[in-house]
N, C-alpha and C positions, 0 to 999 in steps of 0.2 A: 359733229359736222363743223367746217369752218364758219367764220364769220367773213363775210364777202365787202370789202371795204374800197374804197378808189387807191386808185394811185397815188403814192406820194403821200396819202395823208399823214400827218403828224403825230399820231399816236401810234404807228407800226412799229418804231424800235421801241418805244415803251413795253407794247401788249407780244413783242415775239420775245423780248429779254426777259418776260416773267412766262416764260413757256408755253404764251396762250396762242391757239391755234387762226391765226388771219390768213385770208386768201385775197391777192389784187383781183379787182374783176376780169381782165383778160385772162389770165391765166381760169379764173373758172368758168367763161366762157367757152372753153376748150374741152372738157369733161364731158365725155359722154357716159350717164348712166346707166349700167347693166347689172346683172346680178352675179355676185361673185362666186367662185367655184372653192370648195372646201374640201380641202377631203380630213376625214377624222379616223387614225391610224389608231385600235381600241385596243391595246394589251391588255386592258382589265378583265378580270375574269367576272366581272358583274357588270355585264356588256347593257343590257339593259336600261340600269340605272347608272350608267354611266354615261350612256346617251342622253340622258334625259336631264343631266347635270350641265354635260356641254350645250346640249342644244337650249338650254333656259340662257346659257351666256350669253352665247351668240347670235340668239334672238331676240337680245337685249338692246337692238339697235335701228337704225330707219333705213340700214342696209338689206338688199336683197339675197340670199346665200342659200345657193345651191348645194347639199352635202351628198358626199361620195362617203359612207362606212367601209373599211379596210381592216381585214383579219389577217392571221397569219396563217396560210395553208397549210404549211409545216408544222402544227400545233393539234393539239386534238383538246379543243374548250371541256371542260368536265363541267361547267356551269350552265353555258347558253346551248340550246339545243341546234341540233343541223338541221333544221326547217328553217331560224330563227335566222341564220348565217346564209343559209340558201337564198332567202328570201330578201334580205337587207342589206349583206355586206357581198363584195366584190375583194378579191385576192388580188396581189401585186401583177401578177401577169395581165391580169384583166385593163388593168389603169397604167401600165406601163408606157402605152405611146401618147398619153393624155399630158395636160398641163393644166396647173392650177394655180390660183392665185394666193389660196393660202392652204394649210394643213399642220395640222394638231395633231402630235404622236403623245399617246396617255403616260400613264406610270405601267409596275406591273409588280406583283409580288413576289418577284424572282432577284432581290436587293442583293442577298446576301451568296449569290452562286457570281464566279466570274461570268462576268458576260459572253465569251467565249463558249462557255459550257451551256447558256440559253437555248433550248432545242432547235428557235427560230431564229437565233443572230445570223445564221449567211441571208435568210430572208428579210430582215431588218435591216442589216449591211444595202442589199439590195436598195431599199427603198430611202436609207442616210444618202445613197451616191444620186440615186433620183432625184431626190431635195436639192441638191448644188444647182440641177440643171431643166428643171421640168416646173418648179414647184418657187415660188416668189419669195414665200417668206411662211417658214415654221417655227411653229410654237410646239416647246417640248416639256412635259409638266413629269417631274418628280424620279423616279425612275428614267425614263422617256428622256429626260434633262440630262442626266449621269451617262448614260448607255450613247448618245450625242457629243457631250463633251469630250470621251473616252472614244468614239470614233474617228472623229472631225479633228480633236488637237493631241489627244492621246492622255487626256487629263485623267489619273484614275480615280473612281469610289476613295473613301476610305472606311471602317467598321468602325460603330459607336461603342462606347462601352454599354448603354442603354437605348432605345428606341426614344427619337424624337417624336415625342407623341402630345399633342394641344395644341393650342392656338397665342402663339409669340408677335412680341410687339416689332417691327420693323421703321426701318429707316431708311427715306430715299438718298443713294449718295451722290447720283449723278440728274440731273436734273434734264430727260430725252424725254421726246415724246411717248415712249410706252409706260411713263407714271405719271402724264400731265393731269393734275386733277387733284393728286394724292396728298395728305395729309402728311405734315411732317413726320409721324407718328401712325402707320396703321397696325392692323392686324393680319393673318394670316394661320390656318392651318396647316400643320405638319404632321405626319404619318409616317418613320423611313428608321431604318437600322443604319443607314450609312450616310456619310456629306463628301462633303470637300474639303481638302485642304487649304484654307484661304489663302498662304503667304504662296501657295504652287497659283491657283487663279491671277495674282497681283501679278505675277512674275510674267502672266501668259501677255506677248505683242497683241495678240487674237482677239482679247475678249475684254468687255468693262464690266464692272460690280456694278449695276445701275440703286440696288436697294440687298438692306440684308439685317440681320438680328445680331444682336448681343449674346442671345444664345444659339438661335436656331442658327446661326450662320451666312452665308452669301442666299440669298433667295431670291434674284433677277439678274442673271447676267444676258447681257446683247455681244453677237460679234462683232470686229468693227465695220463692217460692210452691212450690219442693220439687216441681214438675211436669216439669222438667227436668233429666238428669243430662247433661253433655259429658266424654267423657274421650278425650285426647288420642293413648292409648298404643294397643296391642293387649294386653292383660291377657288375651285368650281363646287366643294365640299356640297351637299345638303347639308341643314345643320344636324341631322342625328348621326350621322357617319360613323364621326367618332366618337359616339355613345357604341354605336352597333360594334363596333369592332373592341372596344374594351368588355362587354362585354359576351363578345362571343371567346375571344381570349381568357377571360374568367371560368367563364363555363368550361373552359377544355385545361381549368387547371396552369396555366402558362403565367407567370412573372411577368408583370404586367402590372405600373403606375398610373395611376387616374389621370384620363388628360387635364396638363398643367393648363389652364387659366380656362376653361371649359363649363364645367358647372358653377353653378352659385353655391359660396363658400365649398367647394371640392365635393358637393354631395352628388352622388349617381342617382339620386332618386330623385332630384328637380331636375325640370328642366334646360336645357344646355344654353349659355347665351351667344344669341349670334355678334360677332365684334367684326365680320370680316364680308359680310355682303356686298358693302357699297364698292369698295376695292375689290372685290373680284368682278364687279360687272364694267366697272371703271379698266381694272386690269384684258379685259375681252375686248372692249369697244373701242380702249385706244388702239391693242392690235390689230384689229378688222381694219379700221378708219385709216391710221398712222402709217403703219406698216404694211399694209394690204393697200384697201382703195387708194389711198391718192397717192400711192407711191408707183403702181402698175404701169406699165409703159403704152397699154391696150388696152 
């Protein structure tokens, strides 16, 4: 939340040139408080605990937030049951004449199929052109980020020769309000068979590198119209995630590296250490705060 300062005082270009968040009194004079509407677009097929990840984020804050859950009808979940979907989520048709202030479209583990070939991309297509015009400002994580970039500017995947799999040191490059907070140096998990081409990103008019890794690659880009957030990682992780996923990979026999910087000295049988909490709830609250509330025009 801002800090609510007079007019004119002296210390305003100081505290806005180190990226700290001031508001004049008049201007927050004007604020009417209400509770913001969300909608959370779940392509994960562990709908459940994937709820339960975002909604720790985004509860992380003294903001009020209404959430709208969104499936895709065109899909048949093999994981969450049709009571589960009946009862908690709502289909594009349903939310189509609505408007929101913000919404989170997940990852999914359909990385390595063209997007095209996705059962649900005209239905996703659907809800990317909704976003331009219904919807203030979305945040797209992982998958969700790729399948966005590749709609909106036509930027495509590219295939790893390995799975980006642990938790990588990042760098902010651009100093906006969705990393205000963030240490020169954070963390971040990653999960994904595919990236981006970074010198095609540099190239793009559209879009800034706001933070990114030495290995993992770009992992925050903004559009320039600040309507767009892509982040490449899982920042909303629980910490055993990717414990669970290396080994249920093991178990089914698959080629598959211990996540890199993840356990203490690379062992699976200690405990995982968390490096990337503070930043991912820093990462949620600037988007609600920054990008959502005080940017809203209503």
């Amino acid at each position: 939340m801002p800090v609510i300062i007079p007019k004119n005082l002296p210390a305003t270009e100081v505290l806005q040139a180190e990226n700290i968040f001031v508001m004049q009194r008049p201007r927050a004079m004007t604020q009417d408080i209400r509770p913001l509407n969300i909608a959370i677009v779940n392509l994960m097929p562990t709908k459940i605990e994937t709820e339960t990840q975002l909604l720790r984020m985004i509860g992380n804050t003294p903001l009020q937030v209404n959430i709208d859950f969104i499936h895709m009808s065109t899909h048949k979940s093999k994981n969450a049951s049709q009571n589960h979907l009946e009862t908690f989520y709502k289909n594009f048709k349903e939310i189509k004449s609505k408007k929101y202030d913000g919404m989170i479209v997940t990852g999914a583990p359909v990385e390595k199929m063209d997007f095209e070939s996705v059962d649900y991309w005209k239905e996703l297509s659907q809800i990317f052109e909704f976003a331009k015009t219904n919807v203030y400002s979305t945040l797209f994580i992982c998958w969700g980020a790729q399948a966005a970039l590749y709609y909106y500017y036509g930027i495509n995947k590219i295939a790893l020769d390995e799975k980006m799999f642990g938790v990588f040191k990042h760098k902010v490059i651009k100093s906006i309000p969705i990393v205000r907070g963030f240490d020169d140096v954070f963390f971040a998990p990653h999960s994904r068979h595919t990236t981006w081409d970074v010198n095609i990103l540099k190239q793009s008019p559209m879009i800034d590198i706001v933070a990114s890794s030495d290995t993992a690659g770009a992992y925050i880009l903004v559009s320039k119209d600040d309507k767009f957030i892509f982040v490449s990682g899982h920042a909303e992780y629980d910490p055993y995630v990717l414990d669970q996923e290396y080994k249920r990979d093991k178990n089914l026999g698959l080629d598959i590296n211990i996540p890199y910087n993840y356990y203490p000295d690379d062992n699976p049988q200690l405990k995982p250490e968390v490096k990337w909490r503070s930043h991912a709830n820093l990462l949620f609250s600037n988007w609600l705060n920054y990008h959502v509330y005080q940017e809203v025009p209503y």
